[in-house]
PDB file of N, CA, C and O in Angstrom, chain B, residues numbered from 101:
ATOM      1  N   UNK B 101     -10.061   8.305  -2.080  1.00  0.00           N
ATOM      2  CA  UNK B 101     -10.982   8.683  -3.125  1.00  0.00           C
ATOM      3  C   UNK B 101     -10.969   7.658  -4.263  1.00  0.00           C
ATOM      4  O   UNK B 101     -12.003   7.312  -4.833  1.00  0.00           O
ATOM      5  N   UNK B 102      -9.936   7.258  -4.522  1.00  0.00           N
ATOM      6  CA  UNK B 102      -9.634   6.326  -5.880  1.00  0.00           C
ATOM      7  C   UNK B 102     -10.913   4.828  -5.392  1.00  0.00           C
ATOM      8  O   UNK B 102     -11.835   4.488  -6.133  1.00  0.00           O
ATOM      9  N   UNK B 103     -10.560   4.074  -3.804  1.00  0.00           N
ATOM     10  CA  UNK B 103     -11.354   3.344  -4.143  1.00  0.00           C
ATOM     11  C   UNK B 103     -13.128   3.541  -3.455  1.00  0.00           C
ATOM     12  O   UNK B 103     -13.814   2.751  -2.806  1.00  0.00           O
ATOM     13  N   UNK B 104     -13.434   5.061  -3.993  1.00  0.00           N
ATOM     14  CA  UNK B 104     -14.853   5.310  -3.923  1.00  0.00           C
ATOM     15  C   UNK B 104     -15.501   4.623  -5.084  1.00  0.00           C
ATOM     16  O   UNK B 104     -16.656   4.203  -5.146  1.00  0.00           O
ATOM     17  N   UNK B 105     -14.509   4.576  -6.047  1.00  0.00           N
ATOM     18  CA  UNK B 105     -15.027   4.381  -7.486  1.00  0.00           C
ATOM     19  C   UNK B 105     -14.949   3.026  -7.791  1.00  0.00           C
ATOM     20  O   UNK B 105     -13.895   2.389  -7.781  1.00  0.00           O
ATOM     21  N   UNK B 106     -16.214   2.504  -8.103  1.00  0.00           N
ATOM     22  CA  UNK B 106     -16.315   0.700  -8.499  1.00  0.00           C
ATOM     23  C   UNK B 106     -14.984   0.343  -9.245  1.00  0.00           C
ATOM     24  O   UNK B 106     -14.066  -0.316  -8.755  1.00  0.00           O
ATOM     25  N   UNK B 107     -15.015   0.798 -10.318  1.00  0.00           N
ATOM     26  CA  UNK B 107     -13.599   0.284 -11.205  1.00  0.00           C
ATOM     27  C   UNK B 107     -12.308   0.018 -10.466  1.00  0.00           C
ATOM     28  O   UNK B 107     -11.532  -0.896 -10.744  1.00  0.00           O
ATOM     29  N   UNK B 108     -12.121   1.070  -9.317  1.00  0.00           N
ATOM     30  CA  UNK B 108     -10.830   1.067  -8.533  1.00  0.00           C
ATOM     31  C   UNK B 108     -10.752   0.547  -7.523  1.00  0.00           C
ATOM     32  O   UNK B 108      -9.755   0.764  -6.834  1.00  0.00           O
ATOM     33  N   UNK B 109     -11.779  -0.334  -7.065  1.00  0.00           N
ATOM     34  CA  UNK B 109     -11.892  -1.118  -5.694  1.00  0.00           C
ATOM     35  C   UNK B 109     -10.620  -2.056  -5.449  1.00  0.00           C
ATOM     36  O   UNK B 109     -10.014  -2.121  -4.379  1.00  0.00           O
ATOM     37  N   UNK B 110     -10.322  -2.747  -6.568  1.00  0.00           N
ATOM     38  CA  UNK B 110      -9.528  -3.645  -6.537  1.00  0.00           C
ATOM     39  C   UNK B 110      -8.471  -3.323  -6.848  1.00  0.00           C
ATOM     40  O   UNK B 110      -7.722  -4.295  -6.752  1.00  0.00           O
ATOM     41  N   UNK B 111      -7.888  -2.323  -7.236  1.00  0.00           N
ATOM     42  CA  UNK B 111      -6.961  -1.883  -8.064  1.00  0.00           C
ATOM     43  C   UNK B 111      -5.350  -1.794  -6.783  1.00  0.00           C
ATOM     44  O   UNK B 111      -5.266  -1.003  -5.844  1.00  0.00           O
ATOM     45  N   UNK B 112      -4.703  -2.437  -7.022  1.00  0.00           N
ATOM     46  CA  UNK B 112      -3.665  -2.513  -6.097  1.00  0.00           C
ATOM     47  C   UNK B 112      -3.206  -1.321  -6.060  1.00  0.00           C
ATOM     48  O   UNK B 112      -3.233  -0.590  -7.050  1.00  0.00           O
ATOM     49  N   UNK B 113      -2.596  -0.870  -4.618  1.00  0.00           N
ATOM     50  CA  UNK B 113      -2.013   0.261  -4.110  1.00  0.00           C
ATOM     51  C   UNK B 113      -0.787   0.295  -3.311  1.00  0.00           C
ATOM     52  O   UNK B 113      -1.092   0.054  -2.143  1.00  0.00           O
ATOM     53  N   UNK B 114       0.491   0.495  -3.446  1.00  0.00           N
ATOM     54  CA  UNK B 114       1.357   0.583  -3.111  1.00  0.00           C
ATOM     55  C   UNK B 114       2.194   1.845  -2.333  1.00  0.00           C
ATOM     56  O   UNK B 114       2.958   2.541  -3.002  1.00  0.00           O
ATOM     57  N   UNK B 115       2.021   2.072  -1.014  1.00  0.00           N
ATOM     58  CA  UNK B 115       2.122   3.565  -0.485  1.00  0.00           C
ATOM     59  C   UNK B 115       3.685   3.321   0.096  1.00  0.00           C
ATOM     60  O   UNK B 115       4.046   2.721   1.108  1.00  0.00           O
ATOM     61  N   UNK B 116       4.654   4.181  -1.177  1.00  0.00           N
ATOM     62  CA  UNK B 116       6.235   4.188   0.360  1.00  0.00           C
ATOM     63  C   UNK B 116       6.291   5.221   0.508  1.00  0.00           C
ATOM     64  O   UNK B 116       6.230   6.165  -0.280  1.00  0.00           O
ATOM     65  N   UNK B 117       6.490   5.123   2.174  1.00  0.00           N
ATOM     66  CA  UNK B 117       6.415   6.381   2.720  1.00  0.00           C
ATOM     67  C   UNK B 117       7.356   6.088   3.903  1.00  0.00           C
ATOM     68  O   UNK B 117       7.590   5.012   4.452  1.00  0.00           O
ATOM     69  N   UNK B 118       7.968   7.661   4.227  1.00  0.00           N
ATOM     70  CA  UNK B 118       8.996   7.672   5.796  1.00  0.00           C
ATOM     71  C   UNK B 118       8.233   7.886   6.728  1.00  0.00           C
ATOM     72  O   UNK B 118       8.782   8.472   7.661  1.00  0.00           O
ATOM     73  N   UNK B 119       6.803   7.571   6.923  1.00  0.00           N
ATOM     74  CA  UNK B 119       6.154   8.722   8.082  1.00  0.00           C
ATOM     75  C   UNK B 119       5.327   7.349   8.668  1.00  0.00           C
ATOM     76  O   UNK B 119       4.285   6.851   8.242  1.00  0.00           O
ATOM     77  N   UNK B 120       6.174   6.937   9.786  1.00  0.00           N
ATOM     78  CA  UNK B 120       5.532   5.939  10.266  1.00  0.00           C
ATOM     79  C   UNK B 120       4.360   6.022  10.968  1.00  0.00           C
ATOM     80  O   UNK B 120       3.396   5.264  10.862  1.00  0.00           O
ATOM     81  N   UNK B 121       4.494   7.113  11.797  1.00  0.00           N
ATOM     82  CA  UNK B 121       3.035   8.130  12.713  1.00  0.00           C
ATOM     83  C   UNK B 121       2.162   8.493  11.945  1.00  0.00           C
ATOM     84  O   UNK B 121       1.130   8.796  12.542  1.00  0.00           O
ATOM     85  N   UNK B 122       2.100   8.631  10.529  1.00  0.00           N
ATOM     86  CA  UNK B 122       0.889   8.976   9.657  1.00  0.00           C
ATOM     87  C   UNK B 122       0.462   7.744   9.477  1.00  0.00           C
ATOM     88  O   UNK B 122      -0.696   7.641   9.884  1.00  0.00           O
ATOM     89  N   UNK B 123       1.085   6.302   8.843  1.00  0.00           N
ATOM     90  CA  UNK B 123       0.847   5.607   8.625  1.00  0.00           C
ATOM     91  C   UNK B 123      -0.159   4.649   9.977  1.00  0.00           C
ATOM     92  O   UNK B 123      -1.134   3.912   9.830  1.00  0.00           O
ATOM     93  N   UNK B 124       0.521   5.025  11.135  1.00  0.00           N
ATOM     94  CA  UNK B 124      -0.168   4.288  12.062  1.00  0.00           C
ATOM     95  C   UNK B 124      -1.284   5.129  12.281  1.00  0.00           C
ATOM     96  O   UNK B 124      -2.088   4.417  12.881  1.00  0.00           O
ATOM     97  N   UNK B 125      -1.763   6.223  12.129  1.00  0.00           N
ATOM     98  CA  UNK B 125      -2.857   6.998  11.800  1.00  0.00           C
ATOM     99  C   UNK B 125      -3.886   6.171  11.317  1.00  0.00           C
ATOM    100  O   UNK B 125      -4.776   5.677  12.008  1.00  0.00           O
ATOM    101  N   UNK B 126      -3.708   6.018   9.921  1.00  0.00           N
ATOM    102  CA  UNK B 126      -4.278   6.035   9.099  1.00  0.00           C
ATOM    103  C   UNK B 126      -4.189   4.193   9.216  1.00  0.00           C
ATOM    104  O   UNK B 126      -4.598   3.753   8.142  1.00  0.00           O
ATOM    105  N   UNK B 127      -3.807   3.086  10.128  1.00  0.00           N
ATOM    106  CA  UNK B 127      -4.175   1.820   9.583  1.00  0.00           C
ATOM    107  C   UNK B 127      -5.137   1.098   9.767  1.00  0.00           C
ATOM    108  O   UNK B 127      -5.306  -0.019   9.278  1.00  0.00           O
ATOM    109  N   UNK B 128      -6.060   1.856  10.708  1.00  0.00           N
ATOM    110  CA  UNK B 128      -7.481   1.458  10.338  1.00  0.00           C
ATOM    111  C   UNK B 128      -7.865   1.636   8.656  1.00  0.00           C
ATOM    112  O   UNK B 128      -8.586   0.817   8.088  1.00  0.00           O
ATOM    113  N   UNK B 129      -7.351   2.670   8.049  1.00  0.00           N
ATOM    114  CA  UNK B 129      -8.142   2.605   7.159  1.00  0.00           C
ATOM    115  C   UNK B 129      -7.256   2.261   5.881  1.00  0.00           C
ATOM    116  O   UNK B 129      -7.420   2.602   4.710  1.00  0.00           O
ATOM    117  N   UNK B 130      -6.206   1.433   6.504  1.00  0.00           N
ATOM    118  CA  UNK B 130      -5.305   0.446   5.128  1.00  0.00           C
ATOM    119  C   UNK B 130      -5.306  -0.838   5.382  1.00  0.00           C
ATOM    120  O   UNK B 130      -4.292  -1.412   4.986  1.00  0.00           O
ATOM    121  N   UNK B 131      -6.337  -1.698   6.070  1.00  0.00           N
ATOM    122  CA  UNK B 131      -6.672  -2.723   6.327  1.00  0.00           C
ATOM    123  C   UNK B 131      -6.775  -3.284   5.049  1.00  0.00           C
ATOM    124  O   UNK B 131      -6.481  -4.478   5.000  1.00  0.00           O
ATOM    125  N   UNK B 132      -7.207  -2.597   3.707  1.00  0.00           N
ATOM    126  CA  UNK B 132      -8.068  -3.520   2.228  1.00  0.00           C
ATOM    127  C   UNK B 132      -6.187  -4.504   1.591  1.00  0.00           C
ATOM    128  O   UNK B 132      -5.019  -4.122   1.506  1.00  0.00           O
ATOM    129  N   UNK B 133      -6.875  -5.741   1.323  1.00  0.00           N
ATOM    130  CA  UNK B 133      -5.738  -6.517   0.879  1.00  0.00           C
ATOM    131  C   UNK B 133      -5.135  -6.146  -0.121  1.00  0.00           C
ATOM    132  O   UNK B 133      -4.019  -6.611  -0.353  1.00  0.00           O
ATOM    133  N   UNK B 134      -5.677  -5.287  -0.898  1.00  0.00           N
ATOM    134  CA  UNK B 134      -4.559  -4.255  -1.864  1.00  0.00           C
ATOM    135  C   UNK B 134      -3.985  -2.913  -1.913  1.00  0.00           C
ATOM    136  O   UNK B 134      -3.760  -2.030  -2.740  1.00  0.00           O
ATOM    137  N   UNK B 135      -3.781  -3.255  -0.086  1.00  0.00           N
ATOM    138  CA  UNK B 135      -3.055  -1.979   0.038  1.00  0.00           C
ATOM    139  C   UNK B 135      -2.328  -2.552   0.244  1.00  0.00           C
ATOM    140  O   UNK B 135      -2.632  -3.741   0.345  1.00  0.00           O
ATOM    141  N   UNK B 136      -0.550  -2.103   0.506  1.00  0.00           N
ATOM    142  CA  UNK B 136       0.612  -2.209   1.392  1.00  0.00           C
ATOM    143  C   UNK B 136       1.461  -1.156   1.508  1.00  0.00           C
ATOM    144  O   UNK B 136       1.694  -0.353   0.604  1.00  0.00           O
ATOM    145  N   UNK B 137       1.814  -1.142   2.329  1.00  0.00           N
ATOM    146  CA  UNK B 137       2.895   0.001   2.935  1.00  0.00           C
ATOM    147  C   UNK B 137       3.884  -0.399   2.497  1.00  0.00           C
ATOM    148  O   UNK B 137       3.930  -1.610   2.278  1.00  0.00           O
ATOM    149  N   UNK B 138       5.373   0.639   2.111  1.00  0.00           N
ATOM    150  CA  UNK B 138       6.450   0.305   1.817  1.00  0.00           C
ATOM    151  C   UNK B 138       7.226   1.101   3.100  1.00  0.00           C
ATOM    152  O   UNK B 138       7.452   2.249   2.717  1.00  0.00           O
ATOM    153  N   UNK B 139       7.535   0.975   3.979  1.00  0.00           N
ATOM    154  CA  UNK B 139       8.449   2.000   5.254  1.00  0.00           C
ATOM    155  C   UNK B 139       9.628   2.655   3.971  1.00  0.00           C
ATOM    156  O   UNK B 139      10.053   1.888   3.107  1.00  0.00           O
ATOM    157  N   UNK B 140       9.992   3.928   4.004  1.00  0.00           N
ATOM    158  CA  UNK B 140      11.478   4.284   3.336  1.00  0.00           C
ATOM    159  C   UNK B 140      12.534   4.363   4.921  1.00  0.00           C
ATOM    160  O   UNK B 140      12.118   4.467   6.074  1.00  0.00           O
ATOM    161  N   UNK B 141      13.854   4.277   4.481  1.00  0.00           N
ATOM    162  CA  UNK B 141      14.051   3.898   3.452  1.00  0.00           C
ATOM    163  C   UNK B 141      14.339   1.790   3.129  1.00  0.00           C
ATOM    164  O   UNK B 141      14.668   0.907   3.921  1.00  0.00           O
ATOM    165  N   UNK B 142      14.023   1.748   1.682  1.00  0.00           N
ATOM    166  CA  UNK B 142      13.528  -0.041   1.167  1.00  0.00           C
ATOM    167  C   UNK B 142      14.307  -0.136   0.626  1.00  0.00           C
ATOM    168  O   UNK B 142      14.980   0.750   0.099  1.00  0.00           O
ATOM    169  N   UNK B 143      14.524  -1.984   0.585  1.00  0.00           N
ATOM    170  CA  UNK B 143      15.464  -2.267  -0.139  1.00  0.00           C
ATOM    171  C   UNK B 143      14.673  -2.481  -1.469  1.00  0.00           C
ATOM    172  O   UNK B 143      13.514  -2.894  -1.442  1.00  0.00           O
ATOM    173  N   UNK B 144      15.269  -2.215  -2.538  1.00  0.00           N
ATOM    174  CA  UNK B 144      14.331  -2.644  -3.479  1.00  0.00           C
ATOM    175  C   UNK B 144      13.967  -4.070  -4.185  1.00  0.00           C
ATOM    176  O   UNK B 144      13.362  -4.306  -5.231  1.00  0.00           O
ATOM    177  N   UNK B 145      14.590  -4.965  -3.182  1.00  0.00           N
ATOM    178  CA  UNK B 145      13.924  -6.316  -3.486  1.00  0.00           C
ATOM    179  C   UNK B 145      12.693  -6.454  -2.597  1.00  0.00           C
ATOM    180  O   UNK B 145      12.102  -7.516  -2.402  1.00  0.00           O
ATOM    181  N   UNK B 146      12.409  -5.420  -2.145  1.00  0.00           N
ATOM    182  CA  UNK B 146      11.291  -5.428  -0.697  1.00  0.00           C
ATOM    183  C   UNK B 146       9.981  -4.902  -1.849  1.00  0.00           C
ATOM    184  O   UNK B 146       8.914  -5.456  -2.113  1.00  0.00           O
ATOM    185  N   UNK B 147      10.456  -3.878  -2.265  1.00  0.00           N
ATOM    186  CA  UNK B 147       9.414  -3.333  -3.631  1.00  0.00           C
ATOM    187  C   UNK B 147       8.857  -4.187  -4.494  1.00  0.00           C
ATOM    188  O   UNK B 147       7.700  -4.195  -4.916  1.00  0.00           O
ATOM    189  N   UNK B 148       9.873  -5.007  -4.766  1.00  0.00           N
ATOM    190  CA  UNK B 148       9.503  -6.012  -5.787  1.00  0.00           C
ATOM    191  C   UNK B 148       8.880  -6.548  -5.530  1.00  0.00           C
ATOM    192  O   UNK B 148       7.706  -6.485  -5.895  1.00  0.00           O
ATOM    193  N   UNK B 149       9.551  -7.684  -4.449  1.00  0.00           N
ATOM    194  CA  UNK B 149       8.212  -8.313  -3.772  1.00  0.00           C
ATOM    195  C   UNK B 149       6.657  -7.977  -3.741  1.00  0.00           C
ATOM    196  O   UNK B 149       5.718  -8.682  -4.108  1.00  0.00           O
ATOM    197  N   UNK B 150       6.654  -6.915  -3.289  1.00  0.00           N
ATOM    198  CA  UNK B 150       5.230  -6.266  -2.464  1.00  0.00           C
ATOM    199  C   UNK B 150       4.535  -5.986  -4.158  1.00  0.00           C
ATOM    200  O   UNK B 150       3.492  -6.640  -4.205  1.00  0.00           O
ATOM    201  N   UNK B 151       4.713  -5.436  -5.168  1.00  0.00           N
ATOM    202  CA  UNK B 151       4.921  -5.427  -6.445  1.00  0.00           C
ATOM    203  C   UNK B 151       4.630  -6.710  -6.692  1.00  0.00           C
ATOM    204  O   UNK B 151       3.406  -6.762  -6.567  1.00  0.00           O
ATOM    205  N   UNK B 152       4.923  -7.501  -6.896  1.00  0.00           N
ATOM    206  CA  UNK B 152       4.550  -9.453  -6.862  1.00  0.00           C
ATOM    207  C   UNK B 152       3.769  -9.751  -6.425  1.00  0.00           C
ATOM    208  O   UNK B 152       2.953 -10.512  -6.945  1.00  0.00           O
ATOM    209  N   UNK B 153       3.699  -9.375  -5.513  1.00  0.00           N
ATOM    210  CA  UNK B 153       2.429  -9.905  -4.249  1.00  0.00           C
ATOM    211  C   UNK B 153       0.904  -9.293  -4.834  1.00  0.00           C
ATOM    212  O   UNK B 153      -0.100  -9.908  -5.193  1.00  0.00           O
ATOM    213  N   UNK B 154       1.188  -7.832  -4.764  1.00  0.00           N
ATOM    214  CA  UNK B 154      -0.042  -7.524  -5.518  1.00  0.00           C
ATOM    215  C   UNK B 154      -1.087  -7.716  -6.723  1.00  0.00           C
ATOM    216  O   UNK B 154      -2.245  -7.323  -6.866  1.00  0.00           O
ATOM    217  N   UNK B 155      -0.089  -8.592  -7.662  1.00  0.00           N
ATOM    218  CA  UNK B 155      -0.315  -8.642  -8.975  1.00  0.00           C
ATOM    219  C   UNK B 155      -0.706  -9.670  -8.909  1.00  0.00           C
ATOM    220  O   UNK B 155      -1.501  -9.770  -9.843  1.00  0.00           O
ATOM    221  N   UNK B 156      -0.650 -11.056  -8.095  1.00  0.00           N
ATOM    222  CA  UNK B 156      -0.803 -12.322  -7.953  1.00  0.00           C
ATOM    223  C   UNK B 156      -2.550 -11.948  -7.358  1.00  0.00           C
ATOM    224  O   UNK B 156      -3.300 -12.867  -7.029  1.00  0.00           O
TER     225      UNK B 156
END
């Protein structure tokens, strides 16, 4: 829903989640380059990163 809305198209998104079977569900529709998955459980230099990455 968030990127229905013009303003939020671009807006980076960061999903951690344990549910790898939802996620593979759903990766047709987390293809957009400001999404990324975080698998739990992360190390949190993995966060950071992905956190970095997005902002760049």
């Amino acid at each position: 829903m968030l990127r229905a809305a013009p303003q939020f198209r671009t807006t980076p998104i960061i999903i951690c989640t344990a549910l790898l079977r939802a996620a593979d569900e759903l990766a047709d529709q987390l293809t957009d380059p400001h999404i990324a998955i975080v698998f739990k459980p992360f190390d949190i230099e993995e966060l950071v990163q992905q956190v970095a990455t997005m902002l760049d």
